[in-house]
C-alpha positions as CSV (number, residue, x, y, z in Angstrom):
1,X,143.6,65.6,73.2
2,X,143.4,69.1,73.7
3,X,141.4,71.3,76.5
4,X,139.4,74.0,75.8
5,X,137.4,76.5,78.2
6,X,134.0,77.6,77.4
7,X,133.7,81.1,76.1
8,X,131.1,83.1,77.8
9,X,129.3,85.8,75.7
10,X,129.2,88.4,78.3
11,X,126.2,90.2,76.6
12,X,124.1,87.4,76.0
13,X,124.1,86.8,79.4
14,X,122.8,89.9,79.9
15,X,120.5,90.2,77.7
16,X,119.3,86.4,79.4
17,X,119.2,88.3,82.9
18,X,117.0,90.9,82.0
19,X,114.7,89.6,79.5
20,X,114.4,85.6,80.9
21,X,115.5,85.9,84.9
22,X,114.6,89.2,86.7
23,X,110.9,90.5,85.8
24,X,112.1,94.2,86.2
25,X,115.9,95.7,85.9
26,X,115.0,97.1,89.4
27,X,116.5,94.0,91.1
28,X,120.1,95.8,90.6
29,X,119.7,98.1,93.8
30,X,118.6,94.2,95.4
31,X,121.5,93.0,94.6
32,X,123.9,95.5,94.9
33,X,122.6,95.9,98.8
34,X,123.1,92.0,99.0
35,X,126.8,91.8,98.1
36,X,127.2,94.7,100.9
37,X,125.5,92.8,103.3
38,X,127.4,90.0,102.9
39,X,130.6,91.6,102.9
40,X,129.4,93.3,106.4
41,X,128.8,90.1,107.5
42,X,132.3,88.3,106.2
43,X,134.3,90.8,108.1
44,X,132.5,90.4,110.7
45,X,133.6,86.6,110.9
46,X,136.9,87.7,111.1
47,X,138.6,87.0,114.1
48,X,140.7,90.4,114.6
49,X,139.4,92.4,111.5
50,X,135.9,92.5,112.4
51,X,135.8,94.8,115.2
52,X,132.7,96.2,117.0
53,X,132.7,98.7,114.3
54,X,129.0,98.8,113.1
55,X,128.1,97.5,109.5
56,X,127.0,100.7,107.0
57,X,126.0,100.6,103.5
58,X,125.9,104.1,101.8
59,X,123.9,105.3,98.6
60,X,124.6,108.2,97.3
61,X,122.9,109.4,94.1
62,X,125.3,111.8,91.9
63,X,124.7,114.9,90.2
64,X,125.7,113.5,87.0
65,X,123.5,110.7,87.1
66,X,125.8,107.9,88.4
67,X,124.8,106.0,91.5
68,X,128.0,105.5,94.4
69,X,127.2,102.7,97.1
70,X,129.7,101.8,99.4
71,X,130.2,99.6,102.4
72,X,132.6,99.0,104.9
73,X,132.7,94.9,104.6
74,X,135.8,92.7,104.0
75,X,136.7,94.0,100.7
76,X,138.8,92.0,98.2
77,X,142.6,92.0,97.3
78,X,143.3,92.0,94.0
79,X,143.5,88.5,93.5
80,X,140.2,88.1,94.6
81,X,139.2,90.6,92.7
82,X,140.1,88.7,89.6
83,X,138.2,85.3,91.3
84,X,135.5,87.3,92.2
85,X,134.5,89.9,89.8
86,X,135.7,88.3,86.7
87,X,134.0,84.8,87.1
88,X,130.6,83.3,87.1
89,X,130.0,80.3,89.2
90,X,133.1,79.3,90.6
91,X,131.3,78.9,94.3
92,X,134.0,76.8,96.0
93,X,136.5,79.3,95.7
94,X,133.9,82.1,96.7
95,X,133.7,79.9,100.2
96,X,136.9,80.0,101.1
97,X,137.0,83.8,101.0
98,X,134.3,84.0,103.4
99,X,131.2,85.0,100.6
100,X,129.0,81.5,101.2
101,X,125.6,82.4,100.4
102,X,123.1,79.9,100.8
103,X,120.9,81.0,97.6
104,X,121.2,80.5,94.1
105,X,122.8,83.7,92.9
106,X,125.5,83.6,95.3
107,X,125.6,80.2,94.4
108,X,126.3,81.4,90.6
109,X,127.8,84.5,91.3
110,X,125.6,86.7,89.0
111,X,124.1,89.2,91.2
112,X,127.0,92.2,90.0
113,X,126.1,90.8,86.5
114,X,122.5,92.6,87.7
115,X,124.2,95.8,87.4
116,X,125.0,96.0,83.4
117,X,120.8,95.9,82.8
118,X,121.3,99.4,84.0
119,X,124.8,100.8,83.1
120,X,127.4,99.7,80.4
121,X,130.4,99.6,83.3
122,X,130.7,99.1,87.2
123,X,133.1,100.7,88.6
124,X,134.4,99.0,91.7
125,X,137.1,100.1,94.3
126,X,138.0,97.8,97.1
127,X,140.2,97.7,100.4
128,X,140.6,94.1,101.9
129,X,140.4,93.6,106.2
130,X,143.1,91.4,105.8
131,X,145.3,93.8,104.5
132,X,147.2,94.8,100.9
133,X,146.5,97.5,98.6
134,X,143.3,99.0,97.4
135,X,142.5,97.6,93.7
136,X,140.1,99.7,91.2
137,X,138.3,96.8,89.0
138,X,136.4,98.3,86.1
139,X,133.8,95.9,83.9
140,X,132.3,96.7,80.8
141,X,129.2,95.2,79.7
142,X,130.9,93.9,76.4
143,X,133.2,91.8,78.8
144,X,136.2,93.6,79.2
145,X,137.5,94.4,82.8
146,X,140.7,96.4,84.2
147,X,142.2,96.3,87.3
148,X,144.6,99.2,88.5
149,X,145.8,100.5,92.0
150,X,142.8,102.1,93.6
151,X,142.6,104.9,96.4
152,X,140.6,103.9,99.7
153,X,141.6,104.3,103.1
154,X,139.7,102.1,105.2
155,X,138.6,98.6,104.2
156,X,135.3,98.1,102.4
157,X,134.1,98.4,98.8
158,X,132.4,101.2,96.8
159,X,130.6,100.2,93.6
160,X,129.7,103.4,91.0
161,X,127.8,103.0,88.0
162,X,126.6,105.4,85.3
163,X,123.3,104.4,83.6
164,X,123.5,103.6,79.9
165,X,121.4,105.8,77.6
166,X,117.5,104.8,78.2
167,X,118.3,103.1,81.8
168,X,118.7,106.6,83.2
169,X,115.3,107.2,85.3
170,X,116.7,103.4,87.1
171,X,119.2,105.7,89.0
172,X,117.1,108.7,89.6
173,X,116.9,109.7,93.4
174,X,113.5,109.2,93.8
175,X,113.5,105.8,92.1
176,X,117.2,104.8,94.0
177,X,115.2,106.0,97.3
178,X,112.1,104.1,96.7
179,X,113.4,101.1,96.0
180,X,116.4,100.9,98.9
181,X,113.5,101.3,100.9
182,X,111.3,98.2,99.7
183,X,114.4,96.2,100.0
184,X,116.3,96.8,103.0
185,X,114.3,98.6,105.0
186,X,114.5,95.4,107.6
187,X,118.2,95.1,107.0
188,X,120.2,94.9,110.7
189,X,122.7,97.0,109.0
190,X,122.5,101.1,108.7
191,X,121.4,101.5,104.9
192,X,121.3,105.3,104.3
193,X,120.4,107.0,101.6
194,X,121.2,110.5,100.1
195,X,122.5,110.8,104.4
196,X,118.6,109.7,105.4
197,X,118.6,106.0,107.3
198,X,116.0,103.9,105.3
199,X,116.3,101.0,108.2
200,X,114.3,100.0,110.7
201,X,115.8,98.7,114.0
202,X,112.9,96.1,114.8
203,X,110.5,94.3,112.6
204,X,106.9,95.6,113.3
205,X,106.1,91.9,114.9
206,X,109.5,92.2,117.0
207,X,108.6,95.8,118.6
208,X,107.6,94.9,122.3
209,X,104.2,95.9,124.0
210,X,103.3,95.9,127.6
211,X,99.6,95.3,126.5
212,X,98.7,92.8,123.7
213,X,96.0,95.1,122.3
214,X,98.4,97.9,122.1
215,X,100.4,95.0,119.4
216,X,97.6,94.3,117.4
217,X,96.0,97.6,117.1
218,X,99.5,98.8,115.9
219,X,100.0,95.4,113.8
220,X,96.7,95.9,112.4
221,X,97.7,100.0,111.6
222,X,100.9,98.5,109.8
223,X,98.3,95.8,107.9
224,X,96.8,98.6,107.2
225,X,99.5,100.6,105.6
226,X,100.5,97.9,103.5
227,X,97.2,96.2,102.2
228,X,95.4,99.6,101.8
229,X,92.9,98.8,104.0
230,X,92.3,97.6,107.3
231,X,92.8,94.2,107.9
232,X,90.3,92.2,110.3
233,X,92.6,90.3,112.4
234,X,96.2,89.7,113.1
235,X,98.3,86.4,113.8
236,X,101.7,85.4,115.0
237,X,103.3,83.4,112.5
238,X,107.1,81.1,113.9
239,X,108.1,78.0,112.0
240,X,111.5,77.9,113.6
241,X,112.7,75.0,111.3
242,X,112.8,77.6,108.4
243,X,113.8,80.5,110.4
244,X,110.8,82.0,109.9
245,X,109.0,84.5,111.9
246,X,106.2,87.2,111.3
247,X,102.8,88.0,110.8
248,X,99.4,86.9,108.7
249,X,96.5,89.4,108.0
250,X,92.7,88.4,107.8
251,X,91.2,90.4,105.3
252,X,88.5,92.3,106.3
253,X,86.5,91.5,102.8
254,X,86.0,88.1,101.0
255,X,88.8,87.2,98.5
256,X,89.4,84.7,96.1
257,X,91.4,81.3,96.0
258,X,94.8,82.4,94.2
259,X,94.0,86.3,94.6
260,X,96.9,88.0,96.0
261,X,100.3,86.9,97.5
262,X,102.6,87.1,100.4
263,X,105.4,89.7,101.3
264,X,109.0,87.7,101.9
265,X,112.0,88.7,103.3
266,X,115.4,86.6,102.8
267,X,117.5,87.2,105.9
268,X,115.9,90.3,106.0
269,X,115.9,91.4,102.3
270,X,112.6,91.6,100.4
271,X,112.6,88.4,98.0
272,X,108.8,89.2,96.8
273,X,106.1,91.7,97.8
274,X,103.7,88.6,96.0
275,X,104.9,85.2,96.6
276,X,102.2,82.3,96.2
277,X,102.1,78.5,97.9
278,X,103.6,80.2,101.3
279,X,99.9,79.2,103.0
280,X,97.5,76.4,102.1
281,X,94.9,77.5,99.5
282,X,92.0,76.8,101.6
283,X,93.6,79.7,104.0
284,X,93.0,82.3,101.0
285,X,92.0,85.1,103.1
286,X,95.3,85.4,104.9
287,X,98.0,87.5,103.6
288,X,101.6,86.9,104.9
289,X,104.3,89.2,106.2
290,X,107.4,86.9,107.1
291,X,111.1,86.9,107.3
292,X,113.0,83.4,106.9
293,X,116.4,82.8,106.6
294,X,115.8,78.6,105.8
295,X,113.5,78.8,102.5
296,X,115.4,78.7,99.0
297,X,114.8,81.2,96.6
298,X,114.7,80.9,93.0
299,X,117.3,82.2,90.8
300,X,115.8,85.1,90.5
301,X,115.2,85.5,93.9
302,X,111.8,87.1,93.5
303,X,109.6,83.8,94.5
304,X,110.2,80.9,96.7
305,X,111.7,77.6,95.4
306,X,108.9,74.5,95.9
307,X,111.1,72.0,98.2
308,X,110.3,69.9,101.0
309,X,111.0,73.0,103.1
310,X,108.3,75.1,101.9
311,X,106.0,72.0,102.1
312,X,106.6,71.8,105.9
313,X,106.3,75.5,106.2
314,X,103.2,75.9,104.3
315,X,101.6,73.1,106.7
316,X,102.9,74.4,109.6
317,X,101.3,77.7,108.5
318,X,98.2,76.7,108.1
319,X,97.8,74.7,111.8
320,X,98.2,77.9,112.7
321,X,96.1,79.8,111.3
322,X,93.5,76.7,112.3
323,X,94.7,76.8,116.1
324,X,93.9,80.5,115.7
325,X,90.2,79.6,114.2
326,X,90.2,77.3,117.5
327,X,91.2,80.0,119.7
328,X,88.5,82.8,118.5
329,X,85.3,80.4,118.7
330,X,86.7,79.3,122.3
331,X,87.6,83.3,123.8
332,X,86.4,85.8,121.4
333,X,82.8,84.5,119.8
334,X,82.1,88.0,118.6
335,X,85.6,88.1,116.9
336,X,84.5,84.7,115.3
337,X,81.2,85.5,114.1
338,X,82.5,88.5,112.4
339,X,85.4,86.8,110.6
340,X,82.7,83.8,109.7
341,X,80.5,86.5,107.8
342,X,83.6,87.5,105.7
343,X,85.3,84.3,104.9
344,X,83.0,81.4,105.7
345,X,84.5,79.9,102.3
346,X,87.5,79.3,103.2
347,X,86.9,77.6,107.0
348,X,84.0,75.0,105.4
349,X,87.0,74.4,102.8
350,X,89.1,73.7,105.8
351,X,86.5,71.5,107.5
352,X,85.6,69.1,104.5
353,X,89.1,67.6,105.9
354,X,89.4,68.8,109.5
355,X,87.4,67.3,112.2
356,X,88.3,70.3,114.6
357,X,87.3,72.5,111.9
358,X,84.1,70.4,111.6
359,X,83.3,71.0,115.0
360,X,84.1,74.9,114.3
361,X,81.4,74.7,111.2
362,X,78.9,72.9,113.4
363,X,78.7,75.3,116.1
364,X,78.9,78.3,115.0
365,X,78.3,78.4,111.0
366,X,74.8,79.5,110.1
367,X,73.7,77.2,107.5
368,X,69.9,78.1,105.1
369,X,67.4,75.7,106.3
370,X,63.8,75.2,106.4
371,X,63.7,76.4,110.3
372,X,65.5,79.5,109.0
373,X,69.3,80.4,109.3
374,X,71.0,78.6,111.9
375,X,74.2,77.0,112.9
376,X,73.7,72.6,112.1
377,X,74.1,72.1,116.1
378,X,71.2,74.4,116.7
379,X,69.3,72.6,113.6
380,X,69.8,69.1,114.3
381,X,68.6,69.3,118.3
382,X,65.7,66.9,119.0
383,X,66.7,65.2,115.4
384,X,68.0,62.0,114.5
385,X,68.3,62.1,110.6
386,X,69.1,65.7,108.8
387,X,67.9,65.7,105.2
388,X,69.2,68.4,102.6
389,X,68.7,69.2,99.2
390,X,71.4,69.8,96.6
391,X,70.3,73.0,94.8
392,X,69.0,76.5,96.1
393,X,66.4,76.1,93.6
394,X,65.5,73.0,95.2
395,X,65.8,74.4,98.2
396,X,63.6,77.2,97.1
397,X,60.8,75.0,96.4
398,X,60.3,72.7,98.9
399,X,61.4,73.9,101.9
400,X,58.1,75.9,103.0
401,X,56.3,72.4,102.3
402,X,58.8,69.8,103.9
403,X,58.7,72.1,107.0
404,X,55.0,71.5,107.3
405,X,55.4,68.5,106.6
406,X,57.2,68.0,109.4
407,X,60.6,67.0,107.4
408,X,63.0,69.9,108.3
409,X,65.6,70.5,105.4
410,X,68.6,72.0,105.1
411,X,69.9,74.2,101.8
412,X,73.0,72.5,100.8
413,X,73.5,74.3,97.2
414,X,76.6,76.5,98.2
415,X,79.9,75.2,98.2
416,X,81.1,72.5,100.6
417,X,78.1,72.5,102.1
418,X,76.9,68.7,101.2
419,X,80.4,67.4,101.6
420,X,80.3,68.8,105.6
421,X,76.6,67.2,106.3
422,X,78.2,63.8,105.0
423,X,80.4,64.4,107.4
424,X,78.7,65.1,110.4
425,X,78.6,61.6,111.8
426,X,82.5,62.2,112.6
427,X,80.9,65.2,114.9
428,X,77.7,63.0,115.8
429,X,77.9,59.2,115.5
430,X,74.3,58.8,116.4
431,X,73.3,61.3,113.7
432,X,72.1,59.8,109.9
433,X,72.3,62.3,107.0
434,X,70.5,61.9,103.6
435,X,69.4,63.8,100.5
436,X,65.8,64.7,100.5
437,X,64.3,62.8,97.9
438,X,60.9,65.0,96.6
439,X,59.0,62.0,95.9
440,X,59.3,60.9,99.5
441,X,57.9,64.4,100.3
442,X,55.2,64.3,98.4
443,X,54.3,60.6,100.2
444,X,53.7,62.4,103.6
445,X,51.8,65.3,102.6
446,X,48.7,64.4,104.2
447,X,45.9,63.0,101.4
448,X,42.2,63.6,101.1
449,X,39.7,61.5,103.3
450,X,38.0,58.4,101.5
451,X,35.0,59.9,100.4
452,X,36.6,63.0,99.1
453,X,39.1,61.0,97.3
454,X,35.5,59.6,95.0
455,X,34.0,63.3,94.2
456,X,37.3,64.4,92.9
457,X,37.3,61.6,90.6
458,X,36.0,62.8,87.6
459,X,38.7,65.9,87.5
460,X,41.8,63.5,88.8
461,X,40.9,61.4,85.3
462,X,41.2,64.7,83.3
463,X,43.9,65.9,85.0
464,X,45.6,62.3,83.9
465,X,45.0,62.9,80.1
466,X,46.4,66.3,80.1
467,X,49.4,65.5,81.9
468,X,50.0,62.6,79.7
469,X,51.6,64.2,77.2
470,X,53.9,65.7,79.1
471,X,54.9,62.7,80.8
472,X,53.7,63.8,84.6
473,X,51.2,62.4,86.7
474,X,48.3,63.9,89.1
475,X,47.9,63.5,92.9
476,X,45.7,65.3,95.2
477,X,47.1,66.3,98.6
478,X,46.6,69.0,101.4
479,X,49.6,71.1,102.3
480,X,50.8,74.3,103.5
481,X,51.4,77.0,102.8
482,X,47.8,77.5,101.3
483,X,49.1,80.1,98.6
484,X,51.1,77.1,96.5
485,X,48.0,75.7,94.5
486,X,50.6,73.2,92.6
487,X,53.9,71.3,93.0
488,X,56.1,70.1,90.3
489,X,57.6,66.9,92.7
490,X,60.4,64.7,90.5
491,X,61.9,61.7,92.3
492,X,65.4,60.7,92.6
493,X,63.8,57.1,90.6
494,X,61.9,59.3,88.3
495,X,65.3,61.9,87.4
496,X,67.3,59.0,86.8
497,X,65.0,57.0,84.2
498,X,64.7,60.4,82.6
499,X,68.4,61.1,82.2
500,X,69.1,57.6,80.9
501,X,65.5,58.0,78.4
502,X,67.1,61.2,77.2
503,X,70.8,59.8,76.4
504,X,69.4,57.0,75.2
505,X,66.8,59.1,72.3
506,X,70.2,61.2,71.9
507,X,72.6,58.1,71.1
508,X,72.9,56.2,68.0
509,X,71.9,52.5,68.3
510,X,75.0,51.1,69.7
511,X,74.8,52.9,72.7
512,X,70.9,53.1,72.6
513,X,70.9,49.3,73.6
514,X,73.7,49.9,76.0
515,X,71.6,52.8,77.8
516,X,68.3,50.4,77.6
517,X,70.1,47.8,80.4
518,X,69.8,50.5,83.1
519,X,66.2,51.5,82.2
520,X,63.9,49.9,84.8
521,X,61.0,49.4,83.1
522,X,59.5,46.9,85.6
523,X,58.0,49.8,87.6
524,X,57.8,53.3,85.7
525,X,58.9,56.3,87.9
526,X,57.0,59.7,86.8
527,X,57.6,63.1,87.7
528,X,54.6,64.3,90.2
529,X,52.1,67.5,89.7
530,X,50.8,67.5,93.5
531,X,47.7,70.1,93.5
532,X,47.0,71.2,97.1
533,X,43.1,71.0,98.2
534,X,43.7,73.9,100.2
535,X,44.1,76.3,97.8
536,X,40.5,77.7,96.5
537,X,41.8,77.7,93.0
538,X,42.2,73.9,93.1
539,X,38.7,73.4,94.9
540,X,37.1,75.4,92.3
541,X,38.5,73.4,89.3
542,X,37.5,70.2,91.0
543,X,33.9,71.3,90.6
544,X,34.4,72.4,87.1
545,X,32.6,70.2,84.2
546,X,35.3,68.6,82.1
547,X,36.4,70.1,79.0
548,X,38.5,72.6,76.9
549,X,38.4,75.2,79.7
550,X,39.5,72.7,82.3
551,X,42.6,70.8,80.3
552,X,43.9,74.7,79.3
553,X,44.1,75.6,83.4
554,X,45.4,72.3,84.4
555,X,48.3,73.2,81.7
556,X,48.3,76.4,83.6
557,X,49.1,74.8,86.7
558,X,51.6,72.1,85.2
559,X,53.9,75.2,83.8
560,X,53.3,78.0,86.8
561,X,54.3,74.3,88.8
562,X,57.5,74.1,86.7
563,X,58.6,78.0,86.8
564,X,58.5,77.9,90.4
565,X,60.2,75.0,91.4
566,X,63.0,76.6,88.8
567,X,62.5,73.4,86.8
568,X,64.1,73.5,83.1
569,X,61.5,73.0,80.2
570,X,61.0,70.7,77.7
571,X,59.7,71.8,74.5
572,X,57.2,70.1,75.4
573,X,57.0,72.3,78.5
574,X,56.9,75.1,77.1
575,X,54.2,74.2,74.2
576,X,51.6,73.2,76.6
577,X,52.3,76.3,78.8
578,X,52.2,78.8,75.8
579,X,48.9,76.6,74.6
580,X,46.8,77.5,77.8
581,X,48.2,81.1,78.2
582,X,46.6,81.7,74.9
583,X,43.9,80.0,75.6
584,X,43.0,81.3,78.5
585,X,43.4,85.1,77.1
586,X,41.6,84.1,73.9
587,X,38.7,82.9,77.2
588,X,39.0,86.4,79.3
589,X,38.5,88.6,76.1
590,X,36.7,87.0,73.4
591,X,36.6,88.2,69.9
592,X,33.3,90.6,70.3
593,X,33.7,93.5,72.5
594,X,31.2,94.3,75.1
């Protein structure tokens, strides 16, 4: 049996690189500043080599176009040149020569590989610390390489590259500039570039203040800078398990689940300017600044790799940004307030499953009710059941008359609105909360006396036969406000025998029968057209004497009924309410002119 080795087509990998791993050739400068930075740090893990010689990594744009970086890290002899430069994914060897990287590319060892997106060879000369010769390796992107004496006096490694034709505006000044800056500008080695220092000594959150709101005004300035617009609030973000320390913005306008991402920085190097799943989705209107040197990348390193890590971290995050919810609602209530006009989404999100957050919502949340807008601890004083309805329609149409009829009601329509009163009792034990059901309403509104109940006879029975045919029955109550002369009242009994009547007269017979089991037809549940005695319209038409006139504004009433309560219609429906609009016209102007 013979061996063979795999042969490795050095092009196709290329072409893999740029068109399936990195999203932009601009990752070369990324990963040319990486293999610096971690020869910097190799040498300095050498026990006589490393010195307290400071680590530098200079880029120098040429006049002709090339692009020089060098460093003064380790460097390589030339037989780890050969293991080094020449191979792809021999990691074990990489270790023992002090270039461990705990990410995927230094895992594979394709990060020089980045390079031939841009230019069709790398030129690299190399000095080891631990002595020999220097060694000049030149790679060609058809996957050739030669290796020859070099000329370097002190130990380190300088990598040149000359763009191929079309890749030339990647090694531009302006473009080498802007990009060493997004990348290392947070590296703890001097990065200069064109003889200008692109590095910061501190992280914005590291920088230390003698007065807290001296930090966040400037935290919020560099928020600022960054998200293009001021950011409401600032918070400390450390998950010391992953390394990970830094910052999280409140937006200072609403935003939307999955809008937007995080910045990340690797051990200090910019992974992504737009990583997703670092916070829990609920906290959607916090965008991250962080450097970690725990998470995994991908192997692109431009996104985070989903592990049990990132789990922890993305939980920890968010009892943190919860603890910081906590915190404004118990020492800044003004700060609160202002943040709850902005992003009340996301903390009722947070408090369908948060008891503290509950607590949060009931206090100081201003829900729509019937008393006007008000937090549910204010609402609920003096109560013992809260009722609610489901829809803002809904909402719309009964909430003048259930709060004279001394039923207050709350607007649940928005999101997580009816999931937090359900939940209430964890806040209130002693507290019941149920769905207003309109035909209960419409049993407390207060009826006529006895005697009144006999005159209106005669106009309740015609009421009856027009409303018949539209499936509805009449009652007579007194309610406020005075200017509602009708409401269109459909139990919760009444919906569901509808719903079940329709699917059934939609279904073929099969499924007719099937639909007819839940059909109570022991006791028939209709939708209500409550007139209110108060109103002079409906005192008027009482008095009337039956006939055409009469049946055309009771239609009248049944369909303004409907369009206000923001009822759907029926054909039905609309028939009868395009019947008495005619016929009413036809009444106020007849055919002969005056």
């Amino acid at each position: 049996m013979r061996e063979h080795r795999f042969q490795v087509d050095l092009r196709g990998v290329v072409d893999l690189l740029s068109h399936h791993l990195y999203a932009s050739p601009r990752v070369y400068v990324r990963e040319l500043l990486q293999n610096a930075t971690d020869a910097i740090t190799a040498r300095g893990g050498l026990d006589e080599q490393g010195g307290d010689e400071p680590g530098r990594v200079v880029i120098e744009p040429l006049p002709d176009g090339a692009l020089r970086v060098s460093d003064n890290g380790i460097g390589l002899t030339e037989e780890e040149v050969h293991t080094f430069l020449a191979s792809v994914g021999r990691t074990s060897k990489r270790d023992e020569l002090g270039f461990a990287r705990q990410d995927f590319l230094g895992q594979f060892g394709i990060g020089l590989l980045s390079c031939f997106m841009v230019a069709d060879a790398i030129e690299v000369v190399t000095r080891s610390a631990k002595g020999g010769e220097p060694v000049r390796w030149t790679g060609y992107s058809d996957g050739r390489y030669t290796v020859a004496a070099g000329e370097r006096d002190e130990p380190g490694t300088t990598v040149t590259l000359r763009p191929r034709v079309g890749a030339e505006h990647w090694l531009t000044p302006a473009t080498v500039r802007q990009l060493a800056s997004a990348y290392a500008h947070l590296l703890g080695v001097d990065v200069t570039v064109s003889g200008e220092r692109i590095t910061e000594p501190e992280a914005p959150w590291e920088v230390k203040y003698d007065d807290p709101e001296v930090r966040r005004a400037a935290l919020l300035d560099y928020g600022a800078t960054l998200l293009g617009s001021r950011p409401m609030e600032v918070i400390d973000l450390d998950v010391p398990e992953a390394g990970l320390r830094g910052v999280g913005f409140v937006l200072a306008s609403p935003a939307a689940v999955g809008q937007g991402g995080h910045r990340v920085y690797l051990k200090r190097m910019l992974l992504s300017e737009d990583a997703s799943k670092l916070m829990p989705e609920w906290a959607f209107f916090v965008r991250c600044v962080v450097d970690t040197s725990q998470l995994r990348p991908t192997a692109s390193r431009e996104a985070l790799y989903e592990d049990d890590l990132l789990s922890s971290v993305r939980e920890s995050l968010g009892e943190q940004v919860r603890t910081w919810l906590l915190d404004l609602s118990a020492n800044h209530p003004e700060r609160l307030a202002a943040f709850l006009r902005v992003h009340h989404l996301g903390v009722k999100a947070l408090a369908v499953r948060d008891d503290e957050m509950l607590r949060l919502v009931d206090a100081w949340l201003p829900f729509e009710t019937s008393r006007g807008s008000m937090p549910l601890r204010v609402f609920r004083r003096g109560l013992t059941m809260i009722r609610y309805v489901e829809t803002v329609d809904e909402f719309r149409a009964l909430a003048a008359i259930a709060s004279a009829a001394g039923t207050p009601v709350v607007n649940a329509g928005y999101a997580y609105d009816t999931e937090i009163l359900e939940r209430l009792s964890r806040v209130d034990p002693d507290l019941r909360v149920r769905r207003l059901d309109p035909g209960e309403l419409a049993a407390r509104l207060e009826p006529l006396p006895a005697e009144q109940e006999v005159t209106v006879a005669p106009f309740l029975e015609t009421a009856r036969s027009v409303l018949r045919e539209v499936d509805c029955v009449p009652l007579i109550r007194q309610f406020d406000p005075v200017t509602m002369p009708a409401l269109y009242v459909i139990s919760q009994r009444a919906r569901t025998q509808d719903a079940v009547r329709r699917g059934r007269d939609a279904s073929d017979e099969l499924w007719a029968d099937v639909l007819s089991a839940f059909d109570d037809v022991t006791v028939e549940h209709r939708p209500e057209l409550v007139l209110n005695w108060r109103h002079p319209l409906i005192r008027k038409l009482a008095s009337y004497p039956p006939g055409p006139a009469l049946r055309h504004a009771i239609e009248a009433l049944y369909g303004q009924a409907l369009l206000a309560g923001h009822h759907p219609l029926r054909a039905v429906d609309s028939a009868a309410l395009n019947r008495s609009f005619l016929a009413l016209l036809d009444r106020a102007f007849p055919s002969e002119a005056p």
